[in-house]
C-alpha positions in Angstrom: 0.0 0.0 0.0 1.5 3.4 -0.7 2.0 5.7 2.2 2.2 9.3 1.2 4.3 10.3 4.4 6.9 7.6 3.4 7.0 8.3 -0.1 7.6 12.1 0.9 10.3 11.3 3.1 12.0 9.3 0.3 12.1 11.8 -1.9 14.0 14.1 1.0 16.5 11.4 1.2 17.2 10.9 -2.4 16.6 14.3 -4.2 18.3 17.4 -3.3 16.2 19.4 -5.7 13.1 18.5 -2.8 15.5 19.5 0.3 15.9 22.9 -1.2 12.1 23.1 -1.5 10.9 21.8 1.5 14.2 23.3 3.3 14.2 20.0 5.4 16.3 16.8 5.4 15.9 13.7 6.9 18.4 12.1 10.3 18.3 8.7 11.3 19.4 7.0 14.5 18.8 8.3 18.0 22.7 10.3 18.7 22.0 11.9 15.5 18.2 12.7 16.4 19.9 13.5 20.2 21.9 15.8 18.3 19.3 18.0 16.2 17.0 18.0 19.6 19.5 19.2 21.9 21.0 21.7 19.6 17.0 23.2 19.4 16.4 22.6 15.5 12.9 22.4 14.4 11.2 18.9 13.6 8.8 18.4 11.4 8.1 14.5 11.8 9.0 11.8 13.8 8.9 8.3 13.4 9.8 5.8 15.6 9.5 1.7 16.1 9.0 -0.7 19.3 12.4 -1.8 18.5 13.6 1.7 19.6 15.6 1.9 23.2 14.5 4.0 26.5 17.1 6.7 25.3 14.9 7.6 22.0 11.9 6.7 23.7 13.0 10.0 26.1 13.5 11.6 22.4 10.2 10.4 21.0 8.1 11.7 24.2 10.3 15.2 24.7 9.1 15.6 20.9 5.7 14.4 21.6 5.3 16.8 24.6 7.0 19.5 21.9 3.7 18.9 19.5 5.9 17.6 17.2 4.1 14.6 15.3 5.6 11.1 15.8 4.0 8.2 14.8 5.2 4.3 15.5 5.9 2.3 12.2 6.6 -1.5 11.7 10.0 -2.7 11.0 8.8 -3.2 7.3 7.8 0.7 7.0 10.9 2.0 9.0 13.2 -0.1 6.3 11.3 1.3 3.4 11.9 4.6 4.6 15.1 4.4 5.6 18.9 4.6 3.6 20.6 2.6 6.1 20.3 -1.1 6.1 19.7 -2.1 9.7 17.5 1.4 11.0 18.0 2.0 14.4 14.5 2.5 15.0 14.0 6.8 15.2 13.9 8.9 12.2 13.0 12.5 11.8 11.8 15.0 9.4 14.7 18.2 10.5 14.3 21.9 9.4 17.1 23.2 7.8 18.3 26.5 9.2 21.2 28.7 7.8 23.4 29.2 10.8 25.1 32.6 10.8 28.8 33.1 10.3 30.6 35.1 12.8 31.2 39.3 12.2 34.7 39.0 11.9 35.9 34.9 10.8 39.6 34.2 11.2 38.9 30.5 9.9 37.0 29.4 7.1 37.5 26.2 4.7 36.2 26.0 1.5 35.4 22.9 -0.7 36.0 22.3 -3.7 34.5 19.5 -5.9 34.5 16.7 -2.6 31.9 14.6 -4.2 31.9 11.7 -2.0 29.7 12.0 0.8 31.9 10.2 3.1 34.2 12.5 2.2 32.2 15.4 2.4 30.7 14.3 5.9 34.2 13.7 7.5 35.6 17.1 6.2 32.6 18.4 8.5 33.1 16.5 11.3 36.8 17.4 11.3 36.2 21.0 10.5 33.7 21.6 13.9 35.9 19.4 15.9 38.5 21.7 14.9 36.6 24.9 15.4 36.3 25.7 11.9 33.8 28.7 12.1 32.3 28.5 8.3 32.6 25.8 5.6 32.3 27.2 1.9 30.4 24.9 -0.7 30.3 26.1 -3.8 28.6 24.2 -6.8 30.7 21.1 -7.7 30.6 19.4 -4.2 28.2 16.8 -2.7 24.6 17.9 -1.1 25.8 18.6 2.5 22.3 17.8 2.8 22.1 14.4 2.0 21.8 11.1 4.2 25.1 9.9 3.8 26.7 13.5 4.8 24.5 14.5 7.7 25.6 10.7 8.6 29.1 10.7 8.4 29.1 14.6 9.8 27.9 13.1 13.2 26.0 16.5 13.8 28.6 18.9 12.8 25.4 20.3 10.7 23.7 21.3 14.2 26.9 23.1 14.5 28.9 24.9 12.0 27.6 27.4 9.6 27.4 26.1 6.0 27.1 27.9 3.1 26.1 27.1 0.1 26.1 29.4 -3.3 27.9 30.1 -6.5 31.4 31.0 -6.7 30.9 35.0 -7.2 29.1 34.6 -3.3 31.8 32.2 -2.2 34.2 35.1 -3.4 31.8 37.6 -2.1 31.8 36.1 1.5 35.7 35.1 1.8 36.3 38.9 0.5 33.9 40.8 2.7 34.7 39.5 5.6 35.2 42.2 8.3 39.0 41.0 8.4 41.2 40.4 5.7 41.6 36.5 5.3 44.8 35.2 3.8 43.5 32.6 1.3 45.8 29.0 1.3 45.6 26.2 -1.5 45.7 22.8 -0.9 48.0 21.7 -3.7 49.5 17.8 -4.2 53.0 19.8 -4.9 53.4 23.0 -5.3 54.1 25.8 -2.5 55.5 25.9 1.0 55.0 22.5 3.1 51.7 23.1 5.3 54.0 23.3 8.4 56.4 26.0 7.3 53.2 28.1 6.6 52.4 30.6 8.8 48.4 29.6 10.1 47.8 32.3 12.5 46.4 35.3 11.0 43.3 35.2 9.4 42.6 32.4 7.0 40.8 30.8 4.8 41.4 27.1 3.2 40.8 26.1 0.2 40.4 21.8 0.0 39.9 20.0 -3.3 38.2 16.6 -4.2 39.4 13.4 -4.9 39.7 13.0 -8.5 40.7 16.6 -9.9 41.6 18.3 -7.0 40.5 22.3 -7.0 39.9 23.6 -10.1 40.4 27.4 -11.6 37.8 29.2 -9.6 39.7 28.2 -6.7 43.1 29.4 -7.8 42.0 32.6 -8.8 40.9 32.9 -4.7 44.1 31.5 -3.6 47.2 33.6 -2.3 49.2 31.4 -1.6 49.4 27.5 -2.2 50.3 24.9 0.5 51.0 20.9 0.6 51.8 18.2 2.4 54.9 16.3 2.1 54.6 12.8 1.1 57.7 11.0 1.5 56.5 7.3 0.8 55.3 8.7 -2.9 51.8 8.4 -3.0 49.8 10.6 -5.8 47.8 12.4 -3.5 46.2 12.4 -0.2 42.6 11.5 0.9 40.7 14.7 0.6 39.6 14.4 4.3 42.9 13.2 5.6 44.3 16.1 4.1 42.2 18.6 5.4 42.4 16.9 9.2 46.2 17.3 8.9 45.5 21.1 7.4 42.8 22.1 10.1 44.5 20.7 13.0 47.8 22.6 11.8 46.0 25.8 12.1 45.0 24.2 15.7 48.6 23.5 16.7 50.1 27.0 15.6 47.5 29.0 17.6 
């Protein structure tokens, strides 16, 4: 039987186009759900199975109490809704809000065609962890929005400002920040090693993806380029090992 509420929640999971309209995505499991709750974002819907532990059955009534709706599903309807092949047994229906960046930034990153959403989730887990205080992501990356992101972010999205647009706002934004960020490129090869690179004024990172690293937009931002020795002679780096060995560099010099 087709279930309208399911088949709406699908499409939030597996279009981006219908997270931009609805300006909601989907998190599943209860730390993740813990996460949006406690960091006071809006929910929309909740659904939840008997499967589900006393922790998200706390969750499930605080959002009950909130007039949120949440509804209990069978096994069966919590798999067909679900991207994850053994649901934890709590899903929700989460507003998106544009969190603000701060007046004056000292440390941004900026992405640049990461279009695995491992990859991309990582990069945003690292980044809050690291007290990144904006990620840039302009066209050419993963949907930070998307299950496998939010997932592998572990709720740096309740967290960290990210901003999405074209590359003239990217620009825009890195440019007319209160203080003058010095802009760094992550090359393979080229420039000073990252740890003779001076991290502690004002800064803003520039990351590439996996394939074809960051592209011509990017190096018309960039001031300076940066890398990482690689003595054992690999091709390149993981795009979120190198920025945790970039972000946590900027952590170590301050």
């Amino acid at each position: 039987m087709h279930n309208p509420k399911i088949a709406a929640i699908r499409r939030l999971m597996t279009q981006p186009s219908m997270r931009q309209e609805e300006r909601a995505f989907v998190v599943e499991g209860v730390r993740l759900v813990e996460e949006a709750q406690r960091s006071g974002w809006t929910a929309r819907q909740v659904l939840f199975t008997d499967r589900l532990d006393e922790r998200g059955q706390a969750q499930v009534r605080e959002f009950s109490a909130g007039g949120v709706p949440v509804e209990q599903v069978s096994e069966a309807v919590m798999r067909s809704a679900s991207e994850t092949e053994t649901p934890q047994g709590l899903l929700a229906v989460i507003e998106m809000r544009n969190l603000p960046l701060p007046d004056a930034p000292d440390f941004l990153l900026v992405l640049d065609g990461v279009r695995d959403p491992g990859n991309l989730g990582t990069i945003l887990r690292t980044a809050a962890a690291a007290g990144v205080q904006g990620v840039l992501l302009p066209p050419g990356n993963a949907d930070c929005w998307s299950p496998k992101v939010v997932r592998a972010g572990m709720g740096a999205h309740f967290r960290l400002p990210l901003l999405q647009g074209n590359w003239e706002e990217t620009r825009h934004t890195i440019k007319g920040t209160q203080v003058k960020l010095k802009v760094y490129l992550a090359d393979v090869r080229e420039g000073v090693a990252y740890n003779l690179a001076d991290f502690r004024s004002p800064l803003a990172i520039i990351v590439g993806g996996e394939a074809a690293g960051a592209g011509d937009e990017s190096a018309s931002m960039a001031d300076e380029k940066v890398h990482i020795p690689m003595p054992g002679g690999s091709e390149s780096l993981n795009a979120a090992v190198a920025a945790g060995i970039l972000l946590f560099e900027v952590v170590r010099q301050r």
